[in-house]
C-alpha positions in Angstrom: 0.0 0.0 0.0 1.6 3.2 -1.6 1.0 6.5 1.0 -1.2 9.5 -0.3 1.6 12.5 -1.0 1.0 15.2 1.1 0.8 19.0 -0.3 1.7 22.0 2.4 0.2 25.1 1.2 2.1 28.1 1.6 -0.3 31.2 2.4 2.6 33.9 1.5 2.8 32.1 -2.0 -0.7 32.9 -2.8 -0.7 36.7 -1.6 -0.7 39.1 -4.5 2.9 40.4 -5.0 3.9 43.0 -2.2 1.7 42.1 0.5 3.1 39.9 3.7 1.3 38.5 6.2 -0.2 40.4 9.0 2.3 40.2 12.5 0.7 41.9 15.8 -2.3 43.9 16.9 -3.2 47.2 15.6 -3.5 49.9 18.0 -7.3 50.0 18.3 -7.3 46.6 19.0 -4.8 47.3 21.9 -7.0 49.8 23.2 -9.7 47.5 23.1 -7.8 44.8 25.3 -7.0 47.7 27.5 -10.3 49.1 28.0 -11.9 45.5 28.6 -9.2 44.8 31.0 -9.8 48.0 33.0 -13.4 47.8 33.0 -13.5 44.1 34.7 -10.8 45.6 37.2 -13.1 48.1 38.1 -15.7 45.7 38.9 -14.0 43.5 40.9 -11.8 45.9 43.3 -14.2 47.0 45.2 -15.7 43.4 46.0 -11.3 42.5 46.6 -11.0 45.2 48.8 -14.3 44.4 50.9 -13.1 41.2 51.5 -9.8 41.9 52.2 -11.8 44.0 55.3 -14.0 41.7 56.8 -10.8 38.9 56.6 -8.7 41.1 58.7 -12.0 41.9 61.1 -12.4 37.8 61.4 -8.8 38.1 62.2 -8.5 40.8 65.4 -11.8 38.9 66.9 -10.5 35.8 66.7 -7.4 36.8 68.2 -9.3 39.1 70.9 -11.1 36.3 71.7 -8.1 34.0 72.2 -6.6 37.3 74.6 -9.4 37.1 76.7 -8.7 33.4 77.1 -5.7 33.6 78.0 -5.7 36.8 80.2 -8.4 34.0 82.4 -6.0 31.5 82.6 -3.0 33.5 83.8 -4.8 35.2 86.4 -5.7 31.5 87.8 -2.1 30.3 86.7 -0.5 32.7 88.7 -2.6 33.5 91.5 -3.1 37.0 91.1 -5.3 39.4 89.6 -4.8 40.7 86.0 -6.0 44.0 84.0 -7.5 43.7 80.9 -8.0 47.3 78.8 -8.1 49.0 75.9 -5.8 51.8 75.5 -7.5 54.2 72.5 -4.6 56.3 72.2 -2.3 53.9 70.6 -5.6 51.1 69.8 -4.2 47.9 72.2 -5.6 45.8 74.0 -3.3 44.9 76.6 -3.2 42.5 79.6 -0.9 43.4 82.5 -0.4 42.7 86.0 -2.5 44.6 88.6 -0.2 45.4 91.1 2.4 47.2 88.7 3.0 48.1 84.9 4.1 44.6 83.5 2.6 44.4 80.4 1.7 40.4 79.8 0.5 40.4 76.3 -0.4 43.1 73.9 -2.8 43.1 70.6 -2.5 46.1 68.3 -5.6 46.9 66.4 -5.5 50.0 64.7 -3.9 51.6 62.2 -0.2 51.0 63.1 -1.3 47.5 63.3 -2.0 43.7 60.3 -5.4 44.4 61.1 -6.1 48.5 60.4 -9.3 48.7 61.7 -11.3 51.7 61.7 -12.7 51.8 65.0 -12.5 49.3 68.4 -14.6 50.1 71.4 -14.9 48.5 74.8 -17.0 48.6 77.1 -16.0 49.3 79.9 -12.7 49.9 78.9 -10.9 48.5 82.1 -11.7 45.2 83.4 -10.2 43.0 86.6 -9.3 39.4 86.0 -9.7 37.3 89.3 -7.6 34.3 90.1 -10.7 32.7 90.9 -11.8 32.7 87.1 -14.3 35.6 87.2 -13.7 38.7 86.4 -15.0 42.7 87.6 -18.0 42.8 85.2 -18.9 41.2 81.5 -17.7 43.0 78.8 -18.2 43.4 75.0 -15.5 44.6 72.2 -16.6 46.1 68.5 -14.3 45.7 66.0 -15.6 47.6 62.9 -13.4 48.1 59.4 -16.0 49.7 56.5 -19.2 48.8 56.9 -18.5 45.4 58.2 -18.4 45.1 62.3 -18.5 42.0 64.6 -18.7 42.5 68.5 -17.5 40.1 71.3 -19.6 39.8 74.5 -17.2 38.1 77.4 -19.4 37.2 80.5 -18.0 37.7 83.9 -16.9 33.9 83.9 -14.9 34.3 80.7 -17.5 32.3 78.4 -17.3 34.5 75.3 -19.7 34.8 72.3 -18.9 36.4 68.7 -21.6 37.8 66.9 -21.7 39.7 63.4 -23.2 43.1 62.8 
C-alpha cells in the first residue's frame, strides 16, 4: 500500500505580489484589550477590597477572643489578679499585672497595626481578672473596618460569644 503525497500550502505564496502577512495587533485593537481589561478591574476591586476587610475583622476577633482566654488562665495560673484594657490612644488591648505596669500580652488593632481597623470600642474599657476565674463585670469589644463590624460579648466567667453586625 503506496502512502497519499502530502501537499503544504504556503499562504505567503498565494498573496498578490507586495503584501506579507499580518504580524501583531493594531493599536485600536490594543486599546480594546485595555479598555476590557480595565473595565472588569473596576468591577471586581471594590468586591477584593471588601473582602480583604472583613478577613482582617475575622482576624483581630478571633485573636481578641483567644486574649481574653488567655488573660483568664494566667490570672488563675499565677494567682493574682490581672487587668484587661483598651488603651485608644495607641488602639491595644493589653493584659498586664494589677499590682504594677508589667505588660503580659499586647494586641494592636488599629492603624499601626496587620489588622487596620477603623474603629475598636470597649465597654467598659478597664476590666479586673480574678484568680478565681471571674472577672470585675462582663464585657463586649466592636471591631468595625467599612461597613463590616463584629462584637464580642465576654461574661463575667470568661464564656465568650462572637456575633456579626
Amino acid at each position: 500500500m503506496k502512502l497519499p503525497k502530502v501537499h503544504f500550502i504556503n499562504r505567503r505564496s498565494n498573496a498578490p505580489h507586495g503584501r506579507r502577512g499580518r504580524r501583531g495587533v493594531t493599536l485600536v485593537e490594543s486599546i480594546i484589550v485595555i479598555s476590557v481589561f480595565g473595565t472588569m478591574l473596576s468591577i471586581g476591586l471594590p468586591r477584593v477590597n471588601e473582602g480583604i476587610r472583613q478577613r482582617r475583622v475575622i482576624a483581630a476577633s478571633n485573636a481578641l477572643n483567644a486574649q481574653m482566654r488567655s488573660a483568664f488562665s494566667l490570672a488563675a495560673r499565677q494567682r493574682k489578679p490581672v487587668t484587661l484594657f483598651y488603651d485608644d490612644a495607641s488602639g491595644e488591648v493589653r493584659v498586664k499585672n494589677r499590682a504594677d505596669t508589667t505588660v503580659y500580652t499586647r494586641i494592636a488593632l488599629k492603624n499601626t497595626s496587620e489588622y487596620m481597623l477603623d474603629s475598636v470600642t470597649m465597654t467598659p474599657s478597664t476590666i479586673q481578672v480574678f484568680p478565681n476565674g471571674v472577672s470585675s463585670s462582663a464585657f463586649t469589644i466592636r471591631l468595625a473596618n467599612g461597613n463590616f463590624a463584629r462584637t464580642i460579648s465576654v461574661a463575667r466567667t470568661g464564656l465568650s460569644r462572637v456575633t456579626v453586625n
